[in-house]
Backbone of each chain as ProteinMPNN parsed JSONL, in Angstrom:
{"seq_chain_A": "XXXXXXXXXXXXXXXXXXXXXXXXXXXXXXXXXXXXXXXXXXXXXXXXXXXXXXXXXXXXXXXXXXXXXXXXXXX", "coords_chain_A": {"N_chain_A": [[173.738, -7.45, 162.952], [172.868, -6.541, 159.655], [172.827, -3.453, 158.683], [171.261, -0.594, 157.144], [171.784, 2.488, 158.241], [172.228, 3.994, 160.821], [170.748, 5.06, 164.257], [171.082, 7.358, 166.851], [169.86, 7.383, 170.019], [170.307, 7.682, 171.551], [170.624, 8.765, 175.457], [168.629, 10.378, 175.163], [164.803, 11.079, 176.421], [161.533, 9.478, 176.938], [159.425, 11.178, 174.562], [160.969, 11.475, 172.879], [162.66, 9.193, 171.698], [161.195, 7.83, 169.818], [160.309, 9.966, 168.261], [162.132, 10.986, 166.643], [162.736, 8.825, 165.869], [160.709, 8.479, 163.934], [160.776, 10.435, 162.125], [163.461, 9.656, 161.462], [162.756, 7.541, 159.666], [161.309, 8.24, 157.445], [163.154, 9.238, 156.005], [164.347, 7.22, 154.714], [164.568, 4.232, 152.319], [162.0, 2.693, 151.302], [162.377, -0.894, 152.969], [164.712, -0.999, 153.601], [167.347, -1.026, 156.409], [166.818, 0.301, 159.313], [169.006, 1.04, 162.51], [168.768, 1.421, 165.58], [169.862, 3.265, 168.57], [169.256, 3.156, 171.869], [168.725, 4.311, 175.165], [166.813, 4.439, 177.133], [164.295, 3.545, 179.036], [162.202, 2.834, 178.485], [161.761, 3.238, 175.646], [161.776, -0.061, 175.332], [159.152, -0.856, 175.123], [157.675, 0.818, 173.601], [159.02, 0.957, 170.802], [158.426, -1.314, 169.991], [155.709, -1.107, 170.094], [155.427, 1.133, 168.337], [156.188, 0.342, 165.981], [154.264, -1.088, 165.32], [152.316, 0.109, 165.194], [152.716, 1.421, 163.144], [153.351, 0.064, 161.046], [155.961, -0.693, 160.044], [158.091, -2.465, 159.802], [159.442, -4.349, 162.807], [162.919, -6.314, 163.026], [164.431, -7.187, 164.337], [166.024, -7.195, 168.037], [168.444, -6.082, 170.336], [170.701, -6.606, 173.417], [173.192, -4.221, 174.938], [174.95, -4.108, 177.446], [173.204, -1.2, 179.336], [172.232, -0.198, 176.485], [169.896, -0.316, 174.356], [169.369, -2.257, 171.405], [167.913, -1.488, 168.205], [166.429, -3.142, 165.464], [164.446, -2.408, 162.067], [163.128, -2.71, 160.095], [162.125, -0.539, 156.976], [158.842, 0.706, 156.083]], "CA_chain_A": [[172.697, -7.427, 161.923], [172.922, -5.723, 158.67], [171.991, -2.513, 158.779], [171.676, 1.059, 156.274], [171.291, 3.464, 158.811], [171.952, 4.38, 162.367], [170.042, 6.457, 164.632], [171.951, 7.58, 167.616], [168.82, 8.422, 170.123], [171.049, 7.921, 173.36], [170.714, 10.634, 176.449], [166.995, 11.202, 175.156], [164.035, 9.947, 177.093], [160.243, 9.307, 175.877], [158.779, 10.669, 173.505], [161.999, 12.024, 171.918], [163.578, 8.563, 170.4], [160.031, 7.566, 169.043], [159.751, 11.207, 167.124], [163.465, 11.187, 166.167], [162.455, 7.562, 164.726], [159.62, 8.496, 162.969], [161.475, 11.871, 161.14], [164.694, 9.189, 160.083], [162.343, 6.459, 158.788], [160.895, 9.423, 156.429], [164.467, 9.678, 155.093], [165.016, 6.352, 154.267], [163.312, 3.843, 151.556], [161.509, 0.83, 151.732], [163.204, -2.107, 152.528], [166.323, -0.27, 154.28], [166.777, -1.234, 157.708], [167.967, 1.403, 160.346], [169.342, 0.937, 163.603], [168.13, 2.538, 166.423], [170.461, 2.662, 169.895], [168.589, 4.037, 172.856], [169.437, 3.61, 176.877], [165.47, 4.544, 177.658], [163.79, 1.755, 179.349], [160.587, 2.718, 178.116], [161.936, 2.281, 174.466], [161.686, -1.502, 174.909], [157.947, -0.748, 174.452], [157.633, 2.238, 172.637], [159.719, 0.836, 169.524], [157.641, -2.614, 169.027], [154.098, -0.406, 169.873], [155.269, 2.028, 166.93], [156.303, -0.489, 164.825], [153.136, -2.482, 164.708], [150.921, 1.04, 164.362], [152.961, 2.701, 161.729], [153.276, -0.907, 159.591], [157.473, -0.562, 159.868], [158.841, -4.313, 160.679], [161.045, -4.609, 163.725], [163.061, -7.67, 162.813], [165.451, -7.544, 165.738], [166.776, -6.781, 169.011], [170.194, -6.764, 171.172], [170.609, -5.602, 174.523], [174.195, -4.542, 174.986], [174.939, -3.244, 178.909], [171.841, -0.403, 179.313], [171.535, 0.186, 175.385], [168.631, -1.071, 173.85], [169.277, -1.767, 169.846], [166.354, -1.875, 167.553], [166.384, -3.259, 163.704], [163.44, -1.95, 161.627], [162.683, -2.645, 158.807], [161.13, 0.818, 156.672], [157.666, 0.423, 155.074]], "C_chain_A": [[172.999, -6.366, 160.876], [171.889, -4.273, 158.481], [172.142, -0.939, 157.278], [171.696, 2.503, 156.949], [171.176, 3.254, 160.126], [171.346, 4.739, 162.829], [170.945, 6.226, 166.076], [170.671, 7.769, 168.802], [169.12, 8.388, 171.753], [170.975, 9.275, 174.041], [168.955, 10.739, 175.998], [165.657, 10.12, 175.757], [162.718, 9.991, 176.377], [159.807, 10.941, 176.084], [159.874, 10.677, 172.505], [162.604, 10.555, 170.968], [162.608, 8.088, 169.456], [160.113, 8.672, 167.77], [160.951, 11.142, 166.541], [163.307, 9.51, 164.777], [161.269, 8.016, 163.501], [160.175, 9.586, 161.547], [162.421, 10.777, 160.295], [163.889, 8.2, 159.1], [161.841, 7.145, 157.451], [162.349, 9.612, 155.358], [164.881, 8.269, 154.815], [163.884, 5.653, 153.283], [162.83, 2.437, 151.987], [162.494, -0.023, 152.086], [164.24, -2.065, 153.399], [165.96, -0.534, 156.056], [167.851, -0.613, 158.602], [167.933, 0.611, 161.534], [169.608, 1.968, 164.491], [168.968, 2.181, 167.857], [169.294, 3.924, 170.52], [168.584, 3.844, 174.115], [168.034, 3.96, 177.336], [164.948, 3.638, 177.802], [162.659, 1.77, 178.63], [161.154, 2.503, 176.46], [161.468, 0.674, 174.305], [160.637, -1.732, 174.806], [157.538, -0.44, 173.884], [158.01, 1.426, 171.366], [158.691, 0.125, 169.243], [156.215, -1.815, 168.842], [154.192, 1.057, 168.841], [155.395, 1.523, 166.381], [155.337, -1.175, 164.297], [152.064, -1.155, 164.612], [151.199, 1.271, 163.286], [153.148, 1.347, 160.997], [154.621, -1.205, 159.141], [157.47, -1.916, 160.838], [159.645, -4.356, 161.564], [161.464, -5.95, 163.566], [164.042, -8.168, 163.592], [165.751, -6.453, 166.968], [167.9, -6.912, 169.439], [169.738, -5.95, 171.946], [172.303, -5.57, 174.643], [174.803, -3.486, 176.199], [173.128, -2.534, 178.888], [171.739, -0.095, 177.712], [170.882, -1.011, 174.713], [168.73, -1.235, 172.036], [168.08, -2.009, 169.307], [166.653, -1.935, 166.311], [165.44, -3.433, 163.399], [163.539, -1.817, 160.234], [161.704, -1.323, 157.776], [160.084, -0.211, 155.461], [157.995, 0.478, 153.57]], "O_chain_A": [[173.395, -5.277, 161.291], [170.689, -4.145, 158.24], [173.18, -0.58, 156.721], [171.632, 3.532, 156.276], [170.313, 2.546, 160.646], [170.603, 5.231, 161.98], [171.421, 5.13, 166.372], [170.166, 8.81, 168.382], [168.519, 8.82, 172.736], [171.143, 10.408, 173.589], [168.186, 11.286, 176.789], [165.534, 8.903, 175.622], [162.7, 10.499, 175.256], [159.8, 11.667, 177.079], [159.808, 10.038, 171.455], [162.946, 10.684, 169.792], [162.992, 7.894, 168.302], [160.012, 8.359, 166.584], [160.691, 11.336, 165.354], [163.589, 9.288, 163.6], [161.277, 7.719, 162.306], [159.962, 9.441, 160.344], [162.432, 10.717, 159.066], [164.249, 8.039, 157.934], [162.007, 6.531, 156.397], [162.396, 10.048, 154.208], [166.1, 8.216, 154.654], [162.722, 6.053, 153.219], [163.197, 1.519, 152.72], [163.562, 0.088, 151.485], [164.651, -3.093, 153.937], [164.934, -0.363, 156.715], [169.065, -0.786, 158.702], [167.124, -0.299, 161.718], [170.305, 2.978, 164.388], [168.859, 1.049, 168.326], [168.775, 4.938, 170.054], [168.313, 2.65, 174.238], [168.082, 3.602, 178.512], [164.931, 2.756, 176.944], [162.165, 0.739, 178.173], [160.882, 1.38, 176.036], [160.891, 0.258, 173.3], [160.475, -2.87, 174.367], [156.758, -1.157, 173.257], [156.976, 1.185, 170.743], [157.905, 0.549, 168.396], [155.621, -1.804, 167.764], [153.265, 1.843, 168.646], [154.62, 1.831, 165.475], [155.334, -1.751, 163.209], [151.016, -1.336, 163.994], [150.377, 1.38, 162.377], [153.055, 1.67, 159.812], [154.764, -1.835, 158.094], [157.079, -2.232, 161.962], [160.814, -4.414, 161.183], [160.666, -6.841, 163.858], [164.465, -9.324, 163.579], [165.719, -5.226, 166.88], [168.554, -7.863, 169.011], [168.932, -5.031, 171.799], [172.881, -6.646, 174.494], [175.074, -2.308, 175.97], [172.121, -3.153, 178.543], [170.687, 0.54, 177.638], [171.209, -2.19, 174.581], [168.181, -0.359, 171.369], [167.235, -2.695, 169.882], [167.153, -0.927, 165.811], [164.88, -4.39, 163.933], [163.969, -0.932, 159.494], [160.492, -1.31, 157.993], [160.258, -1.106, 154.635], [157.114, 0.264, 152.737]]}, "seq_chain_B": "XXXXXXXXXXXXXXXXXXXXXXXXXXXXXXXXXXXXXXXXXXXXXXXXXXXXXXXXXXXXXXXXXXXXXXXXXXXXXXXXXXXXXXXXXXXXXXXXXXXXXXXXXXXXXXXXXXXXXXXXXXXXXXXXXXXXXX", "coords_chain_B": {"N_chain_B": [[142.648, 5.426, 155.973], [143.758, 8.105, 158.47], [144.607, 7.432, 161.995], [142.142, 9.107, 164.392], [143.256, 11.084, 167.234], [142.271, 13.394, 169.618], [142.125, 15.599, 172.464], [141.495, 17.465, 175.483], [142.599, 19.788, 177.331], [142.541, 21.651, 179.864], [143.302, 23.481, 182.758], [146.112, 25.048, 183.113], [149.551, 24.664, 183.984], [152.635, 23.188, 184.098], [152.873, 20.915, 184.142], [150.734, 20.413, 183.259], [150.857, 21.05, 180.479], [152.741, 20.261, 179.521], [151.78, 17.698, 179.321], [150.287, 17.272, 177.01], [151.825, 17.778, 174.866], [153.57, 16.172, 174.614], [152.61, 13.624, 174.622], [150.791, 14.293, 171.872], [152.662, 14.674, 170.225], [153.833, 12.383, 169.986], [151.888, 10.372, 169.046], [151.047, 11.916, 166.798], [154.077, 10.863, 165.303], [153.647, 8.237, 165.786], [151.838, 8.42, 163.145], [149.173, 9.39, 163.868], [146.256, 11.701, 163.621], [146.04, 14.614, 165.351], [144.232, 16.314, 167.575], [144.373, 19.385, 169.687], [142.582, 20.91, 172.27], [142.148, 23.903, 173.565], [140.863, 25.136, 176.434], [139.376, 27.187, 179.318], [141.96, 27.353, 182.089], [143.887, 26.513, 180.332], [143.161, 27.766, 178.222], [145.608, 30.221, 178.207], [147.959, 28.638, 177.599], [147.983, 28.683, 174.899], [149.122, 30.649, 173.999], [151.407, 33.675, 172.818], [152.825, 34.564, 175.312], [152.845, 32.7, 176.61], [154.194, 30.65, 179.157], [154.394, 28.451, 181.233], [153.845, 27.316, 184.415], [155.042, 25.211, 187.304], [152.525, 24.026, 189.507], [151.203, 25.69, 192.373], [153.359, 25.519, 195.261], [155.469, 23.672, 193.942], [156.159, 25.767, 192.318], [158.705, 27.026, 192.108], [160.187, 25.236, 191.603], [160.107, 24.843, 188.688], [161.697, 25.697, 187.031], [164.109, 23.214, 187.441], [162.93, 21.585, 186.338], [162.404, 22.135, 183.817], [165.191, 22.055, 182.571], [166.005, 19.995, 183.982], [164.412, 18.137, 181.74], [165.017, 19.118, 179.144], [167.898, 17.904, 178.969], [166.997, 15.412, 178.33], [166.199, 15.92, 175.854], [163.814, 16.834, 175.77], [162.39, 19.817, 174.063], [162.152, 23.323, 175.238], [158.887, 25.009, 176.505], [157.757, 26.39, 174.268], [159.141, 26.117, 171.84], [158.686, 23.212, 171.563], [155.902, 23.083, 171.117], [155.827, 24.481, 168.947], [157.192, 22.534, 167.289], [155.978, 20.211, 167.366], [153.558, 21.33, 166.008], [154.782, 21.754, 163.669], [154.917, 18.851, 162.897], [152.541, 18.461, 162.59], [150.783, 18.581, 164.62], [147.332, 19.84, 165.577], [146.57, 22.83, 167.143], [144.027, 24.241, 169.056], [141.964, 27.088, 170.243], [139.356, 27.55, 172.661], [136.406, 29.097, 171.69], [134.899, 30.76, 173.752], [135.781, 30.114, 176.284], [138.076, 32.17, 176.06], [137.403, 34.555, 175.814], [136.278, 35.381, 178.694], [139.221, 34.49, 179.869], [140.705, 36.718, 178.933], [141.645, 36.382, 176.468], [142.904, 37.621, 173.772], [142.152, 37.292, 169.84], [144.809, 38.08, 168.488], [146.343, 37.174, 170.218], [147.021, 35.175, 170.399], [149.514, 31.933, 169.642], [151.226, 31.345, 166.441], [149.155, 29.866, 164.171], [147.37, 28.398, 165.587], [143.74, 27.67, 165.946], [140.869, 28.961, 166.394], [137.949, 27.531, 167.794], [134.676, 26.489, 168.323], [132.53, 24.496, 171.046], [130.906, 22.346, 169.516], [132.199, 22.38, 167.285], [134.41, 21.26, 167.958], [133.328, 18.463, 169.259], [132.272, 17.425, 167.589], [135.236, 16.415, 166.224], [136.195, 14.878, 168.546], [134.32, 13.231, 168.047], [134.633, 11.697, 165.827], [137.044, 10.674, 166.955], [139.44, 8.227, 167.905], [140.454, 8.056, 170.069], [140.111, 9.763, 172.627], [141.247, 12.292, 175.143], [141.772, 13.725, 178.187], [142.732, 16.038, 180.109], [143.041, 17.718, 182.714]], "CA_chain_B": [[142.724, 6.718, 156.469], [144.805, 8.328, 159.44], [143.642, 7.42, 163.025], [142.041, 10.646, 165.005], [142.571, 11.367, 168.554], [141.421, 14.464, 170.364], [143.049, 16.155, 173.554], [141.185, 18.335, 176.284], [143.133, 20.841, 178.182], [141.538, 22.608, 180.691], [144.579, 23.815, 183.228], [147.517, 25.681, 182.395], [150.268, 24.345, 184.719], [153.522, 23.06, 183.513], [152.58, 19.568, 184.034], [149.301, 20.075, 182.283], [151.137, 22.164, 179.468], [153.656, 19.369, 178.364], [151.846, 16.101, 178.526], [149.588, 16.995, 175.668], [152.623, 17.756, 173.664], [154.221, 14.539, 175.002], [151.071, 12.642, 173.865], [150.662, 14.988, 171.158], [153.933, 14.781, 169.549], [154.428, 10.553, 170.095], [150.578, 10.359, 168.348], [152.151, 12.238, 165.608], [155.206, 10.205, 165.264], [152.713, 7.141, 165.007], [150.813, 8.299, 162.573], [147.684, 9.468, 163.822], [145.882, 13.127, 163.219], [146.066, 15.136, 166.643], [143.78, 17.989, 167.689], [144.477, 19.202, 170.975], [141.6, 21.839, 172.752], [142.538, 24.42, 175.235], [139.833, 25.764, 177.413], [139.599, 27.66, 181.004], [142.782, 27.785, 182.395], [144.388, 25.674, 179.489], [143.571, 29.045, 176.999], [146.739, 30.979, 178.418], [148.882, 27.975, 177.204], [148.148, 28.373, 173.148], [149.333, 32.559, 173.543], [152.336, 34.364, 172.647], [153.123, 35.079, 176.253], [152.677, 31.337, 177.464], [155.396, 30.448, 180.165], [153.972, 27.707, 182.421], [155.194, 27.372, 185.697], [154.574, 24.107, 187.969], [151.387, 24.313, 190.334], [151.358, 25.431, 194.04], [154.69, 25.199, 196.234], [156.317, 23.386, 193.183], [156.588, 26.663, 191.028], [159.694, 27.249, 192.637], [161.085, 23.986, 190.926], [159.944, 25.019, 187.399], [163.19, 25.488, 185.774], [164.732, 22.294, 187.127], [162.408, 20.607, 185.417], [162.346, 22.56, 181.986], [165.844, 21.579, 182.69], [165.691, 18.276, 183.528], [163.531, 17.934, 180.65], [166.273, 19.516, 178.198], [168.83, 17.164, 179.27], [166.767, 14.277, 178.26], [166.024, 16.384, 174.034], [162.584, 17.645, 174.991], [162.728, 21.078, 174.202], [161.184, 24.247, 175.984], [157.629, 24.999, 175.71], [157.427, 27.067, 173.076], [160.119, 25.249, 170.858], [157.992, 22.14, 171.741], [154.913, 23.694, 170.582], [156.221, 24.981, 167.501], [157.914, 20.718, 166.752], [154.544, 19.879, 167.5], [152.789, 22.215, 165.228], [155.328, 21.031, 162.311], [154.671, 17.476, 162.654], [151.506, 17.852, 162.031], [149.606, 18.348, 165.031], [146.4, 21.211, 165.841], [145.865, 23.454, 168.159], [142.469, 25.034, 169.032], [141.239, 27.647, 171.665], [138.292, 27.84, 172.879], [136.018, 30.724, 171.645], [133.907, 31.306, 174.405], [137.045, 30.676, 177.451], [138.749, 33.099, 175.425], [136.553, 35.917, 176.736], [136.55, 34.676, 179.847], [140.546, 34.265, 180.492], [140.747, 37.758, 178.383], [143.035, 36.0, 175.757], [141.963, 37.651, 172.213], [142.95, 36.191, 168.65], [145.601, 38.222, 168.188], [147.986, 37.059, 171.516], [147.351, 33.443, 169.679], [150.241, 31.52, 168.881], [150.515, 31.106, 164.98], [148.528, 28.393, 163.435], [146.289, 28.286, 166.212], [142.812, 28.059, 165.199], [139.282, 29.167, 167.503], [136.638, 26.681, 167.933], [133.305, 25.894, 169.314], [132.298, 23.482, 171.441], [130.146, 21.723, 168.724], [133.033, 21.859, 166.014], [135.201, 20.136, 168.825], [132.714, 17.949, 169.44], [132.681, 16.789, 166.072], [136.254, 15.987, 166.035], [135.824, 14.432, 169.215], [133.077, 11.482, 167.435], [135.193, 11.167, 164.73], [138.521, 10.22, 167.067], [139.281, 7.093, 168.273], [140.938, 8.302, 171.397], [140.01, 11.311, 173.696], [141.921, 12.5, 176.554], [140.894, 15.286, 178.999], [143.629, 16.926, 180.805], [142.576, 18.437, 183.889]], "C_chain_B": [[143.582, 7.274, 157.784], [143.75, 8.112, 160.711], [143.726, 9.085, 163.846], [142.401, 10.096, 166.418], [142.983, 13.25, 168.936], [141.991, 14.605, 172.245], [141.869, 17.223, 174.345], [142.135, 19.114, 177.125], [142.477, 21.794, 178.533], [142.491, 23.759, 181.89], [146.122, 24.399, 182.662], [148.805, 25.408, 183.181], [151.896, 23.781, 183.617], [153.461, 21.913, 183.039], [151.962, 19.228, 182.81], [149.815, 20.338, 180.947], [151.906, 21.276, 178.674], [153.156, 18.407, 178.242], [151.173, 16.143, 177.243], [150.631, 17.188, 174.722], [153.395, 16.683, 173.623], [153.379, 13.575, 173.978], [150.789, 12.747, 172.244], [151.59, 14.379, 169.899], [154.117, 13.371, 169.138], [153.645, 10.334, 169.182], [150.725, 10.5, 167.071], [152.696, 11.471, 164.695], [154.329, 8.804, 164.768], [152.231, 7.459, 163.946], [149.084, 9.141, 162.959], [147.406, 11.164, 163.451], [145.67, 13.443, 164.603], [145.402, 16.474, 166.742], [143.533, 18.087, 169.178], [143.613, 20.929, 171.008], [141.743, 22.367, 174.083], [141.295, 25.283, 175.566], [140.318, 25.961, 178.874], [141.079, 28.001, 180.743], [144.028, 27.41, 180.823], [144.707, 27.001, 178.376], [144.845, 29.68, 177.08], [147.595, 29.928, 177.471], [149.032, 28.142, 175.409], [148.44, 30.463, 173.114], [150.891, 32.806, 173.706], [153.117, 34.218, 173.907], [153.27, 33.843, 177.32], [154.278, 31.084, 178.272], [154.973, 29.224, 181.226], [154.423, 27.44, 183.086], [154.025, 25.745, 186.517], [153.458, 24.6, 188.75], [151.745, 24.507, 191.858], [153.098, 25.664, 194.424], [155.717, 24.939, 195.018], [156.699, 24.625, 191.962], [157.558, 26.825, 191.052], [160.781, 26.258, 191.596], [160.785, 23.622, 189.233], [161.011, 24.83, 186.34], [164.22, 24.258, 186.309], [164.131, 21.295, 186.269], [162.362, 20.739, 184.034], [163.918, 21.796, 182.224], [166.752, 20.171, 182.742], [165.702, 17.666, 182.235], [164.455, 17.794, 179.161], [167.204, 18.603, 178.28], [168.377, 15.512, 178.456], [166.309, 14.59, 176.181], [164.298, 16.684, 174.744], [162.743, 18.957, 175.559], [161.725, 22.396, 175.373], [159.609, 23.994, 175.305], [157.265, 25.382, 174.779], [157.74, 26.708, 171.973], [159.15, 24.061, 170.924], [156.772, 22.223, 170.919], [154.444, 23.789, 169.182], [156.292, 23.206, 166.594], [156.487, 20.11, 166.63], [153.631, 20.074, 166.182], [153.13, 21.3, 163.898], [155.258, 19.42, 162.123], [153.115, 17.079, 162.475], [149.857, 18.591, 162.643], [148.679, 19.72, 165.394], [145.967, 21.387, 167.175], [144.499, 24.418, 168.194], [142.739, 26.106, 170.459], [139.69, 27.684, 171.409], [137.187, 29.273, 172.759], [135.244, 31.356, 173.233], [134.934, 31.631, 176.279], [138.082, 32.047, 177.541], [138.6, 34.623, 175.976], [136.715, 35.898, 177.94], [138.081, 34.806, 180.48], [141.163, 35.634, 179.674], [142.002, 37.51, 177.741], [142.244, 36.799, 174.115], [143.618, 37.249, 171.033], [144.378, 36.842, 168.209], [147.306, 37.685, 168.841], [147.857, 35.525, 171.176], [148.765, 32.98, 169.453], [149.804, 31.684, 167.361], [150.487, 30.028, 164.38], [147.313, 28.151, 164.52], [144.669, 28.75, 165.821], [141.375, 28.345, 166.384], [138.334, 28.123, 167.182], [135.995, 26.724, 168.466], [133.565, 25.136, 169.874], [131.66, 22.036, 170.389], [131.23, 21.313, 167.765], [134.179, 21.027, 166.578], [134.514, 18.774, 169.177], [132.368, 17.109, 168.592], [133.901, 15.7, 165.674], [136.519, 14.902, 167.274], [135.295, 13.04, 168.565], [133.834, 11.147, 166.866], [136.744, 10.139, 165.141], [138.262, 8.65, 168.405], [140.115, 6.66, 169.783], [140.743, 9.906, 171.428], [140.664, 11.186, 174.634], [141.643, 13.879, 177.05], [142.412, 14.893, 179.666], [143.243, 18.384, 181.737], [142.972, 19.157, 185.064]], "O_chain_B": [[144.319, 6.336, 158.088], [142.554, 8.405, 160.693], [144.652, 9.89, 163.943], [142.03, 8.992, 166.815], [143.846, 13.993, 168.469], [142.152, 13.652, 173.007], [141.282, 17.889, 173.492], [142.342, 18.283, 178.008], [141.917, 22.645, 177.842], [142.228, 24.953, 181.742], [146.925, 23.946, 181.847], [149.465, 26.41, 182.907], [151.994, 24.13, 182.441], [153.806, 21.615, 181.895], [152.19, 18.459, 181.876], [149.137, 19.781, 180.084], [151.901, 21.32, 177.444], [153.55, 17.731, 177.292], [151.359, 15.256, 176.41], [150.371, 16.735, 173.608], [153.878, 16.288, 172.563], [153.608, 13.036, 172.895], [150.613, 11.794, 171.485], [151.208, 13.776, 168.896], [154.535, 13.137, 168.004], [154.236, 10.021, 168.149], [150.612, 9.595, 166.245], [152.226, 11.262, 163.577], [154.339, 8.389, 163.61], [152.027, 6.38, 163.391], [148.133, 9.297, 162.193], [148.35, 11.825, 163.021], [145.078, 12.558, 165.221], [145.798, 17.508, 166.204], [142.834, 17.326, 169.847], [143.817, 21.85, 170.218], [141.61, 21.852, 175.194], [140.886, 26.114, 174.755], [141.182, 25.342, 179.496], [141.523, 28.611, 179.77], [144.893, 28.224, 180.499], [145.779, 27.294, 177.847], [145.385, 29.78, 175.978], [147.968, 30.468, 176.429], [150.023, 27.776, 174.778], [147.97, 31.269, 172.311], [151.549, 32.24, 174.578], [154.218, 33.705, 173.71], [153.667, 33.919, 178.483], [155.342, 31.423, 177.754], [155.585, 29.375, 182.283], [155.605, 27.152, 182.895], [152.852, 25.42, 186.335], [153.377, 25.827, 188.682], [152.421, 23.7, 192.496], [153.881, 26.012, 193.54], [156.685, 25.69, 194.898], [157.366, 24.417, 190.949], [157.972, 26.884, 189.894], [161.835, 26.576, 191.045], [161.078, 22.582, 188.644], [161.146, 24.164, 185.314], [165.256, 24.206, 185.647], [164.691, 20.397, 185.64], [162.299, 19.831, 183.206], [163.767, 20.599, 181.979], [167.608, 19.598, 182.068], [166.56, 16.955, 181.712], [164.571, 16.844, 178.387], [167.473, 18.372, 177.101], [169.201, 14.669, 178.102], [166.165, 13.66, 175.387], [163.484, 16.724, 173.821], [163.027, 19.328, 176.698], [160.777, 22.114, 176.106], [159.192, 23.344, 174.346], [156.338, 24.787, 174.23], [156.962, 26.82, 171.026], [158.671, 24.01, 169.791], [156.636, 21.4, 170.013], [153.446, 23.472, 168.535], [155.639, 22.843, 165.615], [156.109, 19.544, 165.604], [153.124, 19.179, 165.506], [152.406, 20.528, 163.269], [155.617, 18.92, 161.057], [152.588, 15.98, 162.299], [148.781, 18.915, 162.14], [149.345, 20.75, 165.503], [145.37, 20.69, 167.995], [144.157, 25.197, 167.305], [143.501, 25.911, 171.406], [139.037, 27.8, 170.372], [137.177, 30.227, 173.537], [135.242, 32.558, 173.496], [134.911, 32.579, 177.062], [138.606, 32.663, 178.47], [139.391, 35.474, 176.384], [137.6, 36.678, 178.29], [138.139, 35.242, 181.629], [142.388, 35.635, 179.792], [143.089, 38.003, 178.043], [141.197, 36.426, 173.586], [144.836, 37.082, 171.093], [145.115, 36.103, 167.557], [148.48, 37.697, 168.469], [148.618, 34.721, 171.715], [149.385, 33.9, 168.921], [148.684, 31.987, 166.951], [151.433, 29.306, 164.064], [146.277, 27.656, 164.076], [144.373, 29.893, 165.476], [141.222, 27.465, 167.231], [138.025, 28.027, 165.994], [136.35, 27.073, 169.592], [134.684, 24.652, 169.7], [132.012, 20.877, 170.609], [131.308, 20.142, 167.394], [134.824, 20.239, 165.886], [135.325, 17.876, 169.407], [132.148, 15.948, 168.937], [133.778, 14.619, 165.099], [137.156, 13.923, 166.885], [135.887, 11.964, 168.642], [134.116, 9.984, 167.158], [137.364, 9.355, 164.423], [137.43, 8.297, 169.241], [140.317, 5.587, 170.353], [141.043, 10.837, 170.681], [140.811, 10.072, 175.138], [141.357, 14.888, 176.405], [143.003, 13.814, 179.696], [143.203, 19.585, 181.47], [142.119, 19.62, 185.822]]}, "name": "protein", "num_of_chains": 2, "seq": "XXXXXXXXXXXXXXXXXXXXXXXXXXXXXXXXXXXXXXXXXXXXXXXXXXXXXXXXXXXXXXXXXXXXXXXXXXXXXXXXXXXXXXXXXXXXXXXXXXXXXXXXXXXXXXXXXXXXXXXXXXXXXXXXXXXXXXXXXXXXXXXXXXXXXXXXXXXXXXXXXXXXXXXXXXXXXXXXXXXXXXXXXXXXXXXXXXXXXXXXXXXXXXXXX"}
């Protein structure tokens, strides 16, 4: 998937890739869609239940071994 | 407008000491406005001198868990505290525990602000999640 922006948020467990998401989406602009890796199981909830408070689109997943990707669309 | 929620801390333990910044911090990260209220034992945790150690038998196993903890990016308590602070969220003590657990305003962290019961109580109606931490 086409992406502008990585986030690396491997090795960290909850709350850390949520807050690490919320700080890069701040640095990016509308429209731009980062990619988020993360091996935390609880991510695979966390991401979609921030995405639908904060109003940021998740418009995909992959699972690839234990990492979890996430494509997000920024507000 | 931003959604409120509202935090009780009553205990000062290690346990007790990080989930509100867990909670705290994620809350944050969403979006919402966070005011977290330490009372009783909970007052020690918003002071200069704060160190929380696990409860009972498990104090012993305090620093594998700050440890642990570190391994996984969440930082110490104090560093935590501070990340906390800068993202947004408020801390209170309690005026009247304050006396009581012989914490005065100066052994505060900084940014920490004193409250009533009533002006918590306030913030409280207004939030759309409470949590007590006990």
């Amino acid at each position: 998937m086409q992406k502008d922006a990585t986030l690396d948020a491997k090795g960290l467990m909850c709350p850390m890739p949520i807050v690490q998401l919320a700080k890069k989406v701040k640095e990016l602009k509308s429209g731009q869609v980062l990619e988020l890796l993360a091996d935390d199981v609880g991510a695979k909830e966390d991401v979609p239940a921030w995405c639908s408070r904060t109003g940021n689109q998740l418009v995909g997943t992959e699972t690839e071994g234990a990492i979890l990707k996430f494509y997000i669309r920024v507000k | 407008m931003a959604d409120k929620m509202c935090m009780v801390v009553s205990e000062g333990s290690f346990d007790k000491a990080m989930m509100p910044l867990i909670m705290g911090q994620t809350a944050a990260a969403m979006g919402s406005e966070v005011h977290v209220f330490y009372t009783f034992f909970g007052t020690k945790l918003v002071t200069k001198k704060a160190n929380p150690k696990l409860p009972g038998m498990w104090r012993l196993f305090t620093g594998m868990f700050r440890n642990r903890m570190k391994k996984v990016g969440i930082p110490g308590y104090q560093e935590f505290v501070k990340q906390c602070q800068e993202m947004g969220v408020s801390f209170y003590a309690c005026t009247t525990t304050m006396g009581l657990m012989g914490v005065k305003e100066e052994d505060l962290l900084p940014g920490v602000k004193i409250l009533g019961a009533a002006a918590f109580l306030k913030l409280a109606g207004e939030s759309q999640t409470t949590l007590f931490i006990g």
